[in-house]
DOLORO-919320 format. One record per residue: y, z, x of N, C-alpha, C in turn. Coordinates in pm, whole numbers, padded with zeros to 5 digits, always signed. Each point is the difference from the previous one (the first is absolute). Example, Ala and Ser with C-alpha at 12.3 -4.5 7.8 and 13.67 -1.06 7.14 Angstrom:
! residues 2
-00569+00780+01319+00119+00000-00089+00120+00000+00090 +00105-00072-00035+00119+00006+00082+00109+00073-00077 
//
This chain:
! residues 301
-00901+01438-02487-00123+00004+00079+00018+00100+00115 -00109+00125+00010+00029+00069+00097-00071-00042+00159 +00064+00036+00090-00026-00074+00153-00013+00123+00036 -00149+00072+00063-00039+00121+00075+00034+00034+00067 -00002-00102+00112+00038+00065+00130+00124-00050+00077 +00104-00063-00094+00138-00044+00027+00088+00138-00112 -00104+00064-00095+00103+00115-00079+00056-00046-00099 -00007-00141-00016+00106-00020-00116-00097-00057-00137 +00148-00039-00114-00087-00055-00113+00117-00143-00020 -00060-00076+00027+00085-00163-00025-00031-00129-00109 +00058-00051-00039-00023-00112-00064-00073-00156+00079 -00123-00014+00003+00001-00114+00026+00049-00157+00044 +00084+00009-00141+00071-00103-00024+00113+00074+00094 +00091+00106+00022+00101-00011+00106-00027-00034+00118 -00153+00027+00035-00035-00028+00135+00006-00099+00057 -00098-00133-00162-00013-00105+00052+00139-00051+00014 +00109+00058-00063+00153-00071+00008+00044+00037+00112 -00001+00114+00058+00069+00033+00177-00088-00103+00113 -00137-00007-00060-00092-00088+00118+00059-00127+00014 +00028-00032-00160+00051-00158+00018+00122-00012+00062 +00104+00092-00050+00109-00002+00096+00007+00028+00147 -00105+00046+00053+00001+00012+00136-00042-00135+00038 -00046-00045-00063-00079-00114+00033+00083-00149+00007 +00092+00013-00055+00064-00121-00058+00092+00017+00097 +00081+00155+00075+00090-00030+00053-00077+00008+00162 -00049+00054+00022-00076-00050+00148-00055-00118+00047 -00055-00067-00110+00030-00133-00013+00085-00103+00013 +00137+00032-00063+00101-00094-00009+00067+00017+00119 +00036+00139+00061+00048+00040+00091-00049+00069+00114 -00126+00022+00023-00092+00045+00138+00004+00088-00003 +00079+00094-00070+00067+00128+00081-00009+00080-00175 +00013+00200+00074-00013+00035-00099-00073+00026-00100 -00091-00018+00075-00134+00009-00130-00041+00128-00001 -00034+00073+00111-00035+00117+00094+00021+00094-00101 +00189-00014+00043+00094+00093-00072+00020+00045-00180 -00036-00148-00059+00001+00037-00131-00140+00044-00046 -00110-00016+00078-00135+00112-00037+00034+00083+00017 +00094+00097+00100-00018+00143+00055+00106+00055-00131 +00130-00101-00008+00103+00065-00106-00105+00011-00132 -00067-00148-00020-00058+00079-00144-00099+00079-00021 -00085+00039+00148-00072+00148-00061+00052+00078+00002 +00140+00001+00081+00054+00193-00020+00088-00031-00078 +00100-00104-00020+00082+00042-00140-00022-00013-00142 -00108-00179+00013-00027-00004-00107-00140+00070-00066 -00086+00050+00089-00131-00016-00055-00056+00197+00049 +00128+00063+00057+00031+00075+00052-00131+00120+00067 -00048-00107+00055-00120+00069+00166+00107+00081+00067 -00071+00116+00042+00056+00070+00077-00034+00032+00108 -00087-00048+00089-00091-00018+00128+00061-00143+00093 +00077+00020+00043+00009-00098+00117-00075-00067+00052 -00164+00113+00065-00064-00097+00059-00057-00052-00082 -00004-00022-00129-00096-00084-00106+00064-00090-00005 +00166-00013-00012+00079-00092-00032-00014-00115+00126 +00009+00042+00097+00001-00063+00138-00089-00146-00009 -00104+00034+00021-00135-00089+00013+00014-00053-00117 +00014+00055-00114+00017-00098-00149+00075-00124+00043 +00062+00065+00011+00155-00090+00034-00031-00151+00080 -00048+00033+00104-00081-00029+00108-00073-00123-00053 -00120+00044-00067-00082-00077-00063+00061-00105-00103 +00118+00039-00062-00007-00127-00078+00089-00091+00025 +00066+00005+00159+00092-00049+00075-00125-00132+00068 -00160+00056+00002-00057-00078+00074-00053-00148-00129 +00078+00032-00090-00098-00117-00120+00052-00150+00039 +00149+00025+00025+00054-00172-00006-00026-00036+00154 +00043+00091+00059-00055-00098+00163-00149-00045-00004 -00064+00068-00082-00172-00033+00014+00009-00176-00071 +00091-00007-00107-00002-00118-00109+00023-00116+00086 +00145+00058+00138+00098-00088+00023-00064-00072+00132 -00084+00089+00091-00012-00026+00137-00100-00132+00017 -00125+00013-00124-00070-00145+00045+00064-00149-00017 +00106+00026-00109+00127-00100-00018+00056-00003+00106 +00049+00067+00095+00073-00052+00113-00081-00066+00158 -00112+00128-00023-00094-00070+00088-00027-00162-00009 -00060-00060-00130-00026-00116-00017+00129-00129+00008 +00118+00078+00026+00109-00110+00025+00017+00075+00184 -00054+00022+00052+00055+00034+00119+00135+00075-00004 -00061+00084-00048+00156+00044+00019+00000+00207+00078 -00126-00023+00001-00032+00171+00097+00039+00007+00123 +00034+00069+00059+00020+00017+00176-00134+00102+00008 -00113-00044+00049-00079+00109-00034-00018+00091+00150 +00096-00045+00107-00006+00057+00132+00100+00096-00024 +00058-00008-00111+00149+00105-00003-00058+00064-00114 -00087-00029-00123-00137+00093-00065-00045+00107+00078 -00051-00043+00124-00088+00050+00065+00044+00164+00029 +00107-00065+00124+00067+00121+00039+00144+00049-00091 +00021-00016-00120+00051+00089-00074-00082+00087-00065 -00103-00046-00048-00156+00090-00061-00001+00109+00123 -00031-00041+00117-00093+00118+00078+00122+00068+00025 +00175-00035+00071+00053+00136-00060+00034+00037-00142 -00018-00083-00093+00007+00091-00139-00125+00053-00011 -00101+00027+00055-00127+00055+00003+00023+00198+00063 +00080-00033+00088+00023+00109+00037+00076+00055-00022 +00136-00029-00053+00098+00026-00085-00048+00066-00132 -00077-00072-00066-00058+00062-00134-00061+00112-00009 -00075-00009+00131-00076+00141-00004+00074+00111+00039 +00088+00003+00062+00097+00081+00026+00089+00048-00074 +00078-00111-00088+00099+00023-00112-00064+00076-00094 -00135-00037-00033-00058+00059-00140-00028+00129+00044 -00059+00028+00131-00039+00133+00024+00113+00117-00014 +00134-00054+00081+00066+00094-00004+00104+00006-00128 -00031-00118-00079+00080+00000-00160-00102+00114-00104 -00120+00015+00065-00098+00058-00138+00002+00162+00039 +00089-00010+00208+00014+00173+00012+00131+00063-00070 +00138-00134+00049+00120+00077-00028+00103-00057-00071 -00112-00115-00103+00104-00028-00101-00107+00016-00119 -00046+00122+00000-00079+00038-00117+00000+00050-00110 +00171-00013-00047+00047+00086-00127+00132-00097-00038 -00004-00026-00082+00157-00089-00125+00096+00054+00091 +00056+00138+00023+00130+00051+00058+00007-00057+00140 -00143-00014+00080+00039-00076+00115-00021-00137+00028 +00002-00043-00119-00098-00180+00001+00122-00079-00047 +00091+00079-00095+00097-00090-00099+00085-00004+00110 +00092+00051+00065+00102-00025+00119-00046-00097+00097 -00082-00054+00045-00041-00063+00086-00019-00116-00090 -00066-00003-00091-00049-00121-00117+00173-00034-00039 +00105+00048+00012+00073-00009-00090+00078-00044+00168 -00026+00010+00061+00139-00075+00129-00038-00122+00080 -00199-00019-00035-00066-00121+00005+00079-00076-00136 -00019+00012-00085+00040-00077-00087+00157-00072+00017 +00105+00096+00024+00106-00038-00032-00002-00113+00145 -00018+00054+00134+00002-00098+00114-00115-00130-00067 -00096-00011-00086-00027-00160-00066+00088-00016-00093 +00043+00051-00062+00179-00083-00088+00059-00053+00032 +00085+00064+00160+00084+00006+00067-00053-00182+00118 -00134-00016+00029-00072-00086+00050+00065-00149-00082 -00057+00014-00159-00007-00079-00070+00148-00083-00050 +00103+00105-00004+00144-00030+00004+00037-00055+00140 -00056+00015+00083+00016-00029+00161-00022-00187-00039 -00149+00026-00037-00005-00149+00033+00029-00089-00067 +00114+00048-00163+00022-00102-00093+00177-00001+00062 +00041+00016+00113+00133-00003+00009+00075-00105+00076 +00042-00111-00036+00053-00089+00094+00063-00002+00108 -00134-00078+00111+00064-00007+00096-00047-00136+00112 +00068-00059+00091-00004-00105+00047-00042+00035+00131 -00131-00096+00005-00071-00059+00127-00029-00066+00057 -00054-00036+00104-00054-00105+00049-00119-00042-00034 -00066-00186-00058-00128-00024+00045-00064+00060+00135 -00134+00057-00036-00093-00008+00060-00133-00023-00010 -00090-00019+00076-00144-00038-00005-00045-00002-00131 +00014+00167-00023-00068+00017-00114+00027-00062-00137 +00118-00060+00025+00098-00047-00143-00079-00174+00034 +00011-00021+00100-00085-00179+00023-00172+00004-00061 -00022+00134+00083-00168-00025-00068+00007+00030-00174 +00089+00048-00008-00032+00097-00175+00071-00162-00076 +00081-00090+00051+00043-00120-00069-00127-00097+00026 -00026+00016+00099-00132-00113-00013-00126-00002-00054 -00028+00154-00046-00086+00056-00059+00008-00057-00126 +00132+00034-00044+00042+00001-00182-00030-00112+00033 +00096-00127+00039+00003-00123-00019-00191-00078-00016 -00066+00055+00021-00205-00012+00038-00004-00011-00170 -00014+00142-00018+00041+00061-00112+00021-00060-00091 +00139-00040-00024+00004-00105-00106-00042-00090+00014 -00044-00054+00077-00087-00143+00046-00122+00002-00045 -00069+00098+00007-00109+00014-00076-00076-00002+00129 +00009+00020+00132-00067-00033+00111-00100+00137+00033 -00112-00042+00095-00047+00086-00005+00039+00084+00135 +00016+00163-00067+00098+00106+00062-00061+00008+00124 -00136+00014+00001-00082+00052+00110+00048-00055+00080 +00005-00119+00073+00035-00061+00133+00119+00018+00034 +00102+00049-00036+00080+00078+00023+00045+00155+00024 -00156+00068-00058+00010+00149+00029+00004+00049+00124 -00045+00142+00017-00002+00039+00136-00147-00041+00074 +00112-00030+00166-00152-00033+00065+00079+00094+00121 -00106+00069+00074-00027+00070+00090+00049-00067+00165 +00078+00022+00070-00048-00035+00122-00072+00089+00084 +00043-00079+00130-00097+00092+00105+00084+00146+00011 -00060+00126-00028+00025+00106-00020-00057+00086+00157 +00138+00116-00006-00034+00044+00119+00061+00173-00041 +00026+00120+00049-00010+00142-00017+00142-00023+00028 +00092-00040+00080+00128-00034-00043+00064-00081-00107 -00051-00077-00001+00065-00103-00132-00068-00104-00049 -00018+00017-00139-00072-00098-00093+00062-00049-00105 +00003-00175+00085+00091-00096-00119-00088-00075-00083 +00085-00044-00105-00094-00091-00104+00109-00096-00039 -00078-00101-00123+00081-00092-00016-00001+00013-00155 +00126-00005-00069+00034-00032-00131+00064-00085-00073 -00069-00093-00035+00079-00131-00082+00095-00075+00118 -00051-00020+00087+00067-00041+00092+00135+00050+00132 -00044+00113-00048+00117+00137+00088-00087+00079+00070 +00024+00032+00136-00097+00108+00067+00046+00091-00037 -00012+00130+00002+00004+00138-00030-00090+00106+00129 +00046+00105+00007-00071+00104+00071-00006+00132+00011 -00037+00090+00053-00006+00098+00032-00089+00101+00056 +00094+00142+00090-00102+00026+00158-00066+00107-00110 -00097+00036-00020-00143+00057-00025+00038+00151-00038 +00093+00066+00077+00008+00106-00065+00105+00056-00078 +00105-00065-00007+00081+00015-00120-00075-00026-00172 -00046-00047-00030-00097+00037-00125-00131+00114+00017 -00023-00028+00103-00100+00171+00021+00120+00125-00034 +00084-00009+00043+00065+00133-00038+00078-00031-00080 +00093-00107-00042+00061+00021-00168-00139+00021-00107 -00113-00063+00018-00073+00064-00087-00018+00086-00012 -00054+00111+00110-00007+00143+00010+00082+00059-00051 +00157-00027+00010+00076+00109-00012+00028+00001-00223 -00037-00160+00007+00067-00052-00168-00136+00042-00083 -00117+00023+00074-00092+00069-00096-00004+00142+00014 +00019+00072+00090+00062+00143-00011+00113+00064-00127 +00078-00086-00025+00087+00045-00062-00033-00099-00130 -00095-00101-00020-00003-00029-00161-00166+00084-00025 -00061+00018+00108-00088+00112-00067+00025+00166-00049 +00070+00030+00063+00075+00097+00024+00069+00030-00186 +00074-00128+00013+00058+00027-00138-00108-00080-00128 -00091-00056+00035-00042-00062-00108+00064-00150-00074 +00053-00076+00105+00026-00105-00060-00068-00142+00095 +00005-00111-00041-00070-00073+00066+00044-00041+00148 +00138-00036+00031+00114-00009+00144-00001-00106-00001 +00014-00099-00077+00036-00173-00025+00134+00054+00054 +00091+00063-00045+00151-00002+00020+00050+00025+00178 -00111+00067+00044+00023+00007+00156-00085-00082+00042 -00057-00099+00023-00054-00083-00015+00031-00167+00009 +00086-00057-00115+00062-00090-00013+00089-00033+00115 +00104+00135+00014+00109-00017+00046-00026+00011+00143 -00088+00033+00030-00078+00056+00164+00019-00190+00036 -00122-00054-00037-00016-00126+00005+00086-00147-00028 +00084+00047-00071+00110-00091-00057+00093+00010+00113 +00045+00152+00078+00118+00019+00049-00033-00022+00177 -00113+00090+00019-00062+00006+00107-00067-00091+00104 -00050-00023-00093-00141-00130+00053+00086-00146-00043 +00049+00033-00082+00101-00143-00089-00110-00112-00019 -00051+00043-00130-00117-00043-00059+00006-00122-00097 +00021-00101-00050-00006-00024-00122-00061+00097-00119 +00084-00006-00110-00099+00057-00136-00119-00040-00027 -00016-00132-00009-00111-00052-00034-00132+00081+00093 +00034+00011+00105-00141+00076+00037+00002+00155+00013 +00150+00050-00038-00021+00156+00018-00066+00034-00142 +00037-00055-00101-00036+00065-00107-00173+00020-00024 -00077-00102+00013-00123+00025+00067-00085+00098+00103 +00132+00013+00109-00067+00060+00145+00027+00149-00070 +00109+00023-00073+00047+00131-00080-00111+00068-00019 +00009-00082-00143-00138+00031-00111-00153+00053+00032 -00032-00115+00139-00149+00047+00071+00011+00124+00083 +00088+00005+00018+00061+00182+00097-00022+00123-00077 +00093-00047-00144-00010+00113-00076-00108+00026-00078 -00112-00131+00016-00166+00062-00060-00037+00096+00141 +00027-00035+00130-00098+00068+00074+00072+00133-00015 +00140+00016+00044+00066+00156-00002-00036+00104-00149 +00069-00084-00088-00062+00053-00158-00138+00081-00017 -00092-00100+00063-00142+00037-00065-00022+00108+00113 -00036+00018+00091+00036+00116+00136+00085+00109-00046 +00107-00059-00087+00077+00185+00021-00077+00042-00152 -00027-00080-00061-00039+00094-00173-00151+00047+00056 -00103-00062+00060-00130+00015+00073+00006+00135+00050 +00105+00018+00113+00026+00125+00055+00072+00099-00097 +00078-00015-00072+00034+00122-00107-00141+00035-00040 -00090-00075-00080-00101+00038-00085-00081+00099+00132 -00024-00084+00084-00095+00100+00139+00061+00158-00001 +00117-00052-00035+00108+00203+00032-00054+00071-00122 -00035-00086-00097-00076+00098-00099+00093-00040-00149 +00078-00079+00008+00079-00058-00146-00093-00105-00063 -00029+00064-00149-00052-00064-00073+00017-00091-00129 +00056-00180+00027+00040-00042-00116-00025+00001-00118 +00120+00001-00074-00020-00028-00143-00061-00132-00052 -00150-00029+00022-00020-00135-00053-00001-00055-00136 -00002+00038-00076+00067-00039-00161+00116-00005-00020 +00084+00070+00091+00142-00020+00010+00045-00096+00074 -00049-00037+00114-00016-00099+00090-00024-00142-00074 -00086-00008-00065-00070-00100-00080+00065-00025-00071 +00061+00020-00050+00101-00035-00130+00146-00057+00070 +00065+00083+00095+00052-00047+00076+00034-00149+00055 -00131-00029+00035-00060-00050+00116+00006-00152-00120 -00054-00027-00095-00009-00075-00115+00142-00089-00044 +00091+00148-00001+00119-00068-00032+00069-00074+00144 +00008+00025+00104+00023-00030+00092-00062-00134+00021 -00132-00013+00030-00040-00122-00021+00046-00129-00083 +00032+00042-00140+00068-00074-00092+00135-00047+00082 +00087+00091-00003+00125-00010+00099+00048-00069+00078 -00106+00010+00126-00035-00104+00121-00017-00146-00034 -00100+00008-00108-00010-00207-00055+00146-00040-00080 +00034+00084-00077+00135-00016-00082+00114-00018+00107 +00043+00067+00066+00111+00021+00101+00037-00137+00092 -00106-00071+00049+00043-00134+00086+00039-00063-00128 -00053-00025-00091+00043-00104-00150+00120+00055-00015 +00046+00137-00063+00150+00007-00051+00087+00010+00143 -00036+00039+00089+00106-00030+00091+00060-00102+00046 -00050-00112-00075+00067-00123+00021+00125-00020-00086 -00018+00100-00084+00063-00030-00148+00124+00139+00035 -00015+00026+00093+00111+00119+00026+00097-00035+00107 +00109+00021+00044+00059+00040+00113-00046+00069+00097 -00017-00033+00092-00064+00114+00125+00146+00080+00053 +00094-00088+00020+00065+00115+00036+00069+00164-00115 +00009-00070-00115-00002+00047-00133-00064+00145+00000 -00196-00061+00033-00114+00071-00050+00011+00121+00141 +00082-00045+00108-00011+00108+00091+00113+00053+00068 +00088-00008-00094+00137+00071-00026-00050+00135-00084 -00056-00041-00113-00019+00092-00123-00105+00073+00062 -00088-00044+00053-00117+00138+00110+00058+00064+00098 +00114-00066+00054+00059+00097+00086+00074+00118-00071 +00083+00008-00109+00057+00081-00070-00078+00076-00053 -00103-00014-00059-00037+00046-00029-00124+00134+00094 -00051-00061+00085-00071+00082+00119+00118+00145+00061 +00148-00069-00008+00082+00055+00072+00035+00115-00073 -00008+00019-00153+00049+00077-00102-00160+00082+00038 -00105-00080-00009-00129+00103+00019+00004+00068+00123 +00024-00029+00067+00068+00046+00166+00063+00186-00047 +00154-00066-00024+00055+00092-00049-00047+00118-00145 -00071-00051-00030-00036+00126-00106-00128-00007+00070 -00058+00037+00106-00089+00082+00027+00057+00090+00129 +00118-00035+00028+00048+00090+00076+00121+00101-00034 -00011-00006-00130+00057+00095-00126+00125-00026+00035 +00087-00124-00013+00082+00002-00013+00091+00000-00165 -00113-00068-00048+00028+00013-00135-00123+00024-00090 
//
């Protein structure tokens, strides 16, 4: 099947198979999804336009957070004050990253080196966090046990989600499953800014700067970053592909669409078999593998 204005001629059926695989592993593992759209239009599906690849990329990074976010909303599980101001600086971040990704990363020779040292630093992430090491309880480990423990109880999540306190331009705490939590107002205005600059920039969604921002930083429970993630990367996502198209890049929507299909599939499949997998297993083998894609785009081999 020929695709006009992406240049190429592809198989369908490969498409819908890369969509699903993007789909299944961004799913199982948050991360990465970005990256294996951008690898399979230029290696596998072999686009040669960056900025087409970008926003593609982009776009089908936005399918599972769209699936995932009213699911978390309805268990309380959003920080939507840390939504707020990660959006408005990933708002400005996006527009920035995309602008100056569509001036001076506008050709394969200058897109793959940068795509290729993002990648290996998320390998390098992912081996980080499967490596044993000993800590202390904290908060977040009490609320994320009392959560589960609801959970299997069959209780209902909500009265345990996030509730808001009295909020002020220095610091705004909340309460989670029975643990306060907080943080002063502009440290997520600017990790957003700076983490949507550089995943618009490259075209991937920035779950991976993201997670670890909140997990390490803010010292978040999971249970509500993976949510607060997801609603970030619809607002940054849809803003930086919005602004590519404004610069004058025009998607491939039949290519998109097909894409977009298998991915979908992916996303519903992926929570089901990931039960049936190893996580640390399933993100050992993505790290090696990202890291080898790393390295052969920076011609090492």
């Amino acid at each position: 099947m020929d695709f006009a204005i992406a240049g190429i001629t592809a198989s369908p059926l490969a498409l819908l198979a890369w969509g699903l695989l993007i789909g299944l592993i961004f799913s199982m593992v948050g991360a990465a999804g970005g990256i294996l759209a951008s690898v399979g239009l230029i290696s596998i599906f072999h686009v040669t336009d960056p900025n087409l690849v970008k926003p593609m990329a982009q776009f089908l990074t936005l399918l599972t957070p769209l699936i995932a976010v009213p699911h978390y909303y309805k268990k309380g599980q959003l920080v939507i004050s840390l939504v707020i101001l990660l959006g408005l600086g990933g708002i400005v971040g996006a527009l920035i990253g995309s602008t100056l990704s569509a001036t001076y990363l506008d050709d394969l020779s200058s897109f793959k080196p940068v795509f290729a040292i993002m990648t290996i630093l998320i390998a390098l992430q992912l081996i980080w966090e499967l490596l044993p090491r000993e800590r202390k309880a904290t908060r977040a480990d009490d609320a994320s046990e009392m959560f589960q423990s609801m959970a299997a109880e069959g209780g209902d999540l909500h009265t345990i989600g996030v509730k808001h306190g009295r909020m002020s331009w220095r610091y705004i705490p909340f309460d989670f499953a029975g643990s306060q939590f907080g943080y002063a107002p502009w440290k997520p205005f600017v990790a957003g800014m700076l983490f949507a600059i550089i995943s618009s920039a490259l075209g991937v969604g920035g779950g991976f700067l993201l997670v670890p921002f909140m997990a390490q930083m803010l010292r978040l429970p999971m249970y509500i970053i993976a949510g607060t993630a997801a609603f970030t990367i619809i607002i940054t996502s849809a803003v930086s592909v919005a602004n590519y198209m404004q610069l004058g890049v025009t998607l491939d929507w039949p290519l998109l669409g097909i894409l977009l299909v298998g991915t979908a599939v992916g996303a519903f499949l992926g929570p089901r078999l990931g039960i049936l997998l190893p996580d640390r297993s399933l993100r050992g083998l993505l790290a090696v593998i990202l890291f080898l894609i790393g390295l052969r785009y920076l011609g090492v081999f």
